[in-house]
C-alpha positions as CSV (number, residue, x, y, z in Angstrom):
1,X,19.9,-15.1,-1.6
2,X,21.6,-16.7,-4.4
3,X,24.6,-15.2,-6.1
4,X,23.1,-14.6,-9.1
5,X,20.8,-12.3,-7.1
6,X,22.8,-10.5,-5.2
7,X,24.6,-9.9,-8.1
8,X,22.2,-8.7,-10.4
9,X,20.6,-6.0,-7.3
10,X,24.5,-5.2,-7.0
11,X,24.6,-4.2,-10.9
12,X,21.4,-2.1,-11.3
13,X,20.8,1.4,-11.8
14,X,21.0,4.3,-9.7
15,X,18.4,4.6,-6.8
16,X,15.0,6.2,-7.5
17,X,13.6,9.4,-6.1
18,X,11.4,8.0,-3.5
19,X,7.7,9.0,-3.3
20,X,6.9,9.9,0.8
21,X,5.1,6.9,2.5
22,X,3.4,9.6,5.0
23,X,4.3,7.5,8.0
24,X,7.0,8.3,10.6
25,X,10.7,6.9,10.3
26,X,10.6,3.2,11.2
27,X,7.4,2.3,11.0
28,X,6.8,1.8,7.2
29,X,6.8,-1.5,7.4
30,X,4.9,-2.3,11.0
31,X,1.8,-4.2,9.8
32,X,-0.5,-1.9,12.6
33,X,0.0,1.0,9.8
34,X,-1.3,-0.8,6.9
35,X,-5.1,-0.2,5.7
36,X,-5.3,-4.3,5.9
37,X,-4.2,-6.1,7.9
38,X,-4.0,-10.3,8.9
39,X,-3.3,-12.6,11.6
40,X,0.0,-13.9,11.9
41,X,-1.1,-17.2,11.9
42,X,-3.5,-16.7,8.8
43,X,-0.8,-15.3,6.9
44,X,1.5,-18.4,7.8
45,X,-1.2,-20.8,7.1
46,X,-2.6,-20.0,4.0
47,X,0.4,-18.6,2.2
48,X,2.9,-20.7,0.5
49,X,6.5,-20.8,2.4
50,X,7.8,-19.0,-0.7
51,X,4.7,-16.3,-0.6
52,X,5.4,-15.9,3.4
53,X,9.2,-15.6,3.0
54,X,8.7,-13.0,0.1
55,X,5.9,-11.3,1.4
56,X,6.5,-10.7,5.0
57,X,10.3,-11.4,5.5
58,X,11.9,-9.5,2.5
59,X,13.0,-12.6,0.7
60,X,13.7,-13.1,-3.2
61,X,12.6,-15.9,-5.2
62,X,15.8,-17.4,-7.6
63,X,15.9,-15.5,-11.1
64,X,13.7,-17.6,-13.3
65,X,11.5,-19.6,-11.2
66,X,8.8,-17.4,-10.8
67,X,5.2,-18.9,-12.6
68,X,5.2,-15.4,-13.7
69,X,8.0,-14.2,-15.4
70,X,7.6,-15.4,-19.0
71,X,3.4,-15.0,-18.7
72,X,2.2,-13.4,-21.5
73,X,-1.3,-13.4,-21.0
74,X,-3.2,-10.6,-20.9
75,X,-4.8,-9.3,-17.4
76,X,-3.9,-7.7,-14.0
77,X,-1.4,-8.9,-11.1
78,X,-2.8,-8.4,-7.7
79,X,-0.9,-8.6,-4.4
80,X,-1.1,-12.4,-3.5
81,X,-2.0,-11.3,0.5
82,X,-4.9,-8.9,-0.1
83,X,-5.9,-9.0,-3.4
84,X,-5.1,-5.3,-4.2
85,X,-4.5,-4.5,-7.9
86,X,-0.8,-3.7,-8.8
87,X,-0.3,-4.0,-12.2
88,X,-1.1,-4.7,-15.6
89,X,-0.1,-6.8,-18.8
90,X,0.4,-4.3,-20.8
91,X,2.7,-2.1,-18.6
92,X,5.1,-5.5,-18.4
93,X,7.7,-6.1,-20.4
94,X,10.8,-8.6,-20.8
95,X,13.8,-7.3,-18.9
96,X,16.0,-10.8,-19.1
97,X,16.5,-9.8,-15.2
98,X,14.3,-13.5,-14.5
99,X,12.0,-11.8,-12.5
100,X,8.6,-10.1,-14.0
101,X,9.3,-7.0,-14.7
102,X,6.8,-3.6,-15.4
103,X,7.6,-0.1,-16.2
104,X,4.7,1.9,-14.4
105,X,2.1,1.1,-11.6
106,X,-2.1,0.3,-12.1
107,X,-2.2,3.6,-10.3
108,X,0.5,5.9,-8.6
109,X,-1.0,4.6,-5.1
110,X,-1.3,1.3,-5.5
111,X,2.8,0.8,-4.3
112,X,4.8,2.8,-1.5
113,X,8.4,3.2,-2.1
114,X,11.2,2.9,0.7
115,X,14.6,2.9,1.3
116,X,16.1,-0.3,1.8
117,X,19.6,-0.4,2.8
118,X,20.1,-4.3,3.0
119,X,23.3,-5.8,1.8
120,X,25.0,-3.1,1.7
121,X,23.4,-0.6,-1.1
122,X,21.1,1.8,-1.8
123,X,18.3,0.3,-3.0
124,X,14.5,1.2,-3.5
125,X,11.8,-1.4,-1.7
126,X,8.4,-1.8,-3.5
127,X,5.3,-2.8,-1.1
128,X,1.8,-3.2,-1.2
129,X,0.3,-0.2,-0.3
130,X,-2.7,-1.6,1.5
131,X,-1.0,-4.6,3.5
132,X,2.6,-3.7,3.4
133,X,3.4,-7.0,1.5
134,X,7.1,-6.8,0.1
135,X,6.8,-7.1,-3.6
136,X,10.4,-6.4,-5.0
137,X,12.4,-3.5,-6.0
138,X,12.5,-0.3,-8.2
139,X,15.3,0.1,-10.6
140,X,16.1,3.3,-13.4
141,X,17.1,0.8,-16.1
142,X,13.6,0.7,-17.6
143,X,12.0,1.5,-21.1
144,X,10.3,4.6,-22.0
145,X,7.9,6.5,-21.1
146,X,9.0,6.2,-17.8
147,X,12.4,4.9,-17.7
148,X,11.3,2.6,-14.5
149,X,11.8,-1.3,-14.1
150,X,9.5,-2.4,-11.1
151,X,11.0,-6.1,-10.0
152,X,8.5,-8.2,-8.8
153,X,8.9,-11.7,-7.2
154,X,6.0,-13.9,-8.9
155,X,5.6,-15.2,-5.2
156,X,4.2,-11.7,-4.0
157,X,1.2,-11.9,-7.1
158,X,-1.6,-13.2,-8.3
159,X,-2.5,-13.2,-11.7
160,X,-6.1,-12.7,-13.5
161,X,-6.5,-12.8,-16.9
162,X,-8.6,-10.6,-18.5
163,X,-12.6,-11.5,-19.2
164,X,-12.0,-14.1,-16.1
165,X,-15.0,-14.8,-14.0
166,X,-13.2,-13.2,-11.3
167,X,-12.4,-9.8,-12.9
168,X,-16.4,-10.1,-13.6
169,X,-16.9,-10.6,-9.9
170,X,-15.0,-7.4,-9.3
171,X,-16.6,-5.3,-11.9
172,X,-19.8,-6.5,-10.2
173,X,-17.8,-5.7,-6.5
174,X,-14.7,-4.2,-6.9
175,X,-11.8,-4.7,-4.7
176,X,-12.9,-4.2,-1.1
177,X,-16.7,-4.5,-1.5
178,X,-18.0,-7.1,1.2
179,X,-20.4,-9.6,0.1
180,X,-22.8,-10.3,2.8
181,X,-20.6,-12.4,4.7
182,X,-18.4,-12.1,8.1
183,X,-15.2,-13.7,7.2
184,X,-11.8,-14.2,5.2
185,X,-12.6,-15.0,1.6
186,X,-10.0,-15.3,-1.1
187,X,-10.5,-15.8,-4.6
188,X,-12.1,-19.1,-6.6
189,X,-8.6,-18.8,-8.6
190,X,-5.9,-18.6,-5.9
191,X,-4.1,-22.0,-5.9
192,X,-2.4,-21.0,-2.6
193,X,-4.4,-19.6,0.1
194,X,-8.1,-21.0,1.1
195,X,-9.7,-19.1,3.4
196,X,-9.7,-18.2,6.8
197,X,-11.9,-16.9,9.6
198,X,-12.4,-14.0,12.2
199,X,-15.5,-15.1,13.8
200,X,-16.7,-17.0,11.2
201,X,-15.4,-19.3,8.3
202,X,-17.3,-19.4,5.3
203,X,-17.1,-19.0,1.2
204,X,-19.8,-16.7,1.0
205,X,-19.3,-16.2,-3.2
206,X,-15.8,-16.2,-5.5
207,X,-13.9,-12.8,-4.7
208,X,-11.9,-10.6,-6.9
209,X,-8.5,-11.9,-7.4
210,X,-6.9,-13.6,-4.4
211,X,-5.6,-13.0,-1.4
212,X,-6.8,-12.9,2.5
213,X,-9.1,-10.2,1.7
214,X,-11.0,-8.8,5.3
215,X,-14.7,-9.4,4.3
216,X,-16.9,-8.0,6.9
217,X,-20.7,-7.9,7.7
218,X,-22.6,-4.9,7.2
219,X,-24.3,-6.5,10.1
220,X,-22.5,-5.9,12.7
């Protein structure tokens, strides 16, 4: 972690009152408890170094370097390793922090809060509540209504604008709908991941928004 980094976490606002994950202590983050989950070897193949080391190993990306920190397009970000919806355009805003920044969740479920007490501090970790992908951190220095700056590494998301053929796809879907397919499908969009296989490997149509999303056969 740069120095820059550390010392913007070190500067933040007071900790967050932490919503329960439901799980017992130490096991928030074991990938067995997550509603999706992927092979290690998947995950290290078809994410980017920077995606893995964010994703699964807690890492940070350097303040303004992420492809989505100054993006100003209109849309949703998903989780980049299962395509879940996080949040939306209109919920970020410009915090000068150099990482993307929002100041309230797609839906109250759609992240699980934590306690991290890495380097030192008190802070609060933001994950993926359906894969347990690391996304960031939650800080009090926000704008109104809710007072809240989520800090998201642009390595962790995907982003689809709004209209896209993909956000017509999930309209059409919606985010963990199986086509009639057995296999790992990601979305047409993703620049990082492909696909992958279970016990077959095939692009069986364009998927919702990225991601190593577990696509399996109603005919089983």
């Amino acid at each position: 972690m740069s120095g820059f980094n550390l010392l913007h976490l070190v500067s933040q606002g007071q900790p967050v009152k932490l919503k329960a994950c439901g799980l017992p202590s130490g096991t928030c983050r074991s990938k067995k408890t997550w509603p999706k989950t992927f092979p290690e070897e998947e995950l290290r193949k078809q994410l980017s170094p920077m995606q893995y080391h964010v994703t699964q190993q807690k890492g940070t990306e350097s303040a303004f370097t992420g492809k989505y920190t100054d993006n100003k397009e209109e849309g949703t970000y998903h989780c980049v390793v299962c395509g879940a919806p996080l949040f939306t355009s209109d919920k970020k805003f410009d915090s000068g922090s150099g990482w993307p920044s929002f100041f309230d969740l797609i839906n109250k479920d759609s992240v699980t809060l934590t306690d991290d007490f890495s380097y030192g501090m008190h802070r609060v970790e933001t994950t993926c509540s359906q894969c347990g992908a690391h996304l960031g951190h939650l800080f009090d220095d926000g704008p109104r209504p809710t007072k809240k700056r989520y800090c998201i590494n642009s390595a962790s998301l995907n982003f689809q604008a709004k209209n896209s053929a993909s956000e017509e796809v999930e309209a059409s879907g919606g985010a963990g709908q199986s086509p009639p397919s057995s296999c790992f499908c990601l979305g047409v969009f993703s620049v990082d991941p492909s696909h992958c296989g279970k016990t077959s490997i095939h692009i069986s149509r364009p998927t919702f928004a990225g991601g190593l999303i577990d696509r399996r056969s109603d005919q089983s």
